[in-house]
C-alpha positions in Angstrom: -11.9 5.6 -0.2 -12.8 5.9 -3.7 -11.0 5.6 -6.9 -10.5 7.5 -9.8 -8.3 6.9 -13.0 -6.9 9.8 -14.7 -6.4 10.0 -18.4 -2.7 8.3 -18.6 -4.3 5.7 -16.7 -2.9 6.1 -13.0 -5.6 5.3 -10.9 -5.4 7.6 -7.6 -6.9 6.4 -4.3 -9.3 9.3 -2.3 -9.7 10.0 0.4 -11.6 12.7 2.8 -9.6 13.4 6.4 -12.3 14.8 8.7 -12.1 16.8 12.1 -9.9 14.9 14.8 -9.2 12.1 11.9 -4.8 11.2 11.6 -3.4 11.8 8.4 0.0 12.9 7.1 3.3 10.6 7.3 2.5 7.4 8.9 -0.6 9.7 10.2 1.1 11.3 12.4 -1.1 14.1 12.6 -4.9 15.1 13.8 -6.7 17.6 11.3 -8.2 20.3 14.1 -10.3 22.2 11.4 -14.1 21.4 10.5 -13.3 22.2 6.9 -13.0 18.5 5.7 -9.7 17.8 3.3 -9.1 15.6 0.3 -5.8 13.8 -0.2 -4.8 12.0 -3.5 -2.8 8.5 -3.5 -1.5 7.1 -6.2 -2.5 3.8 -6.0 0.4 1.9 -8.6 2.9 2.6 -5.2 0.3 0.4 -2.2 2.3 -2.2 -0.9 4.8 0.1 0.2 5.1 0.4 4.2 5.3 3.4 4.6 2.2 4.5 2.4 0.0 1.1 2.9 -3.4 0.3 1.4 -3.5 4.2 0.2 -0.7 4.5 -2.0 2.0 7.0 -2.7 0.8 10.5 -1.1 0.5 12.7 -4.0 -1.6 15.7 -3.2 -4.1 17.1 0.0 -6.5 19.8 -0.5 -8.9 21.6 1.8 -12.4 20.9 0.2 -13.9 23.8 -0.4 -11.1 24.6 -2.7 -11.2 21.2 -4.5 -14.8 22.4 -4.9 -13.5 25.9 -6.5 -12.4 24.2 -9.1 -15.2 24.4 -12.4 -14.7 23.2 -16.0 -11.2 22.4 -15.9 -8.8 20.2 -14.7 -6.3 19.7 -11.6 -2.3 19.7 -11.8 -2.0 17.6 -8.5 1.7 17.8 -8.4 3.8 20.0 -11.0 7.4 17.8 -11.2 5.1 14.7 -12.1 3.2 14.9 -15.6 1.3 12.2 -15.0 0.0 13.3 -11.6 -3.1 15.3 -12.8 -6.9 15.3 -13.1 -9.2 16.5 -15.7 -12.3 17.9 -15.5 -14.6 14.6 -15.7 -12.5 13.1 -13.3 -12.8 16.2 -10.7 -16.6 15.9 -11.2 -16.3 12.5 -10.4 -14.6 13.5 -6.7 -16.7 16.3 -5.9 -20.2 14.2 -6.8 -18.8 11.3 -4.7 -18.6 13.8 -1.8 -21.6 15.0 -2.5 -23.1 11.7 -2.6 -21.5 11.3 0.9 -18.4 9.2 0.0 -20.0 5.5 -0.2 -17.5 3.1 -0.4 
């Protein structure tokens, strides 16, 4: 996983789901598409059961749309204000893929 911190200061939690990897609730499901995804935790919300190391689920893209996304910024989830990204901080996800997600 890696982390970023947005600009209000809520560090989110990455992480990239691969072919025949679980994710979803309590990873429930297998992701059947070679299109990797990318899923956003918020990371204040990790020592709850249901959501453990990770964090609150907040947001799962497939990558090549994360990647769509040049000079600007990322509403992750529109009810919560906080729960965005701006443009450094979506560089800083797509070059950590492209670095191949080092820990």
């Amino acid at each position: 996983m890696f982390q970023v911190i947005n600009q209000y200061g809520i560090p989110f939690n990455v992480r990239i789901v691969q072919q025949g990897e679980r994710y979803g609730r309590q990873d429930c499901l297998e992701h059947p598409d070679r299109m990797p995804m990318v899923e956003f935790y918020d990371d204040r919300y990790h020592d709850c059961e249901e959501w453990k190391e990770r964090g609150q689920f907040v947001a799962r893209y497939y990558l090549d749309t994360f990647f769509q996304i040049q000079g600007r910024g990322v509403v992750l989830d529109g009810g919560i204000t906080d729960w965005q990204l701006g443009w450094l901080e979506v560089q800083a996800v797509q070059k950590w893929f492209l670095m191949g997600c080092p820990e």
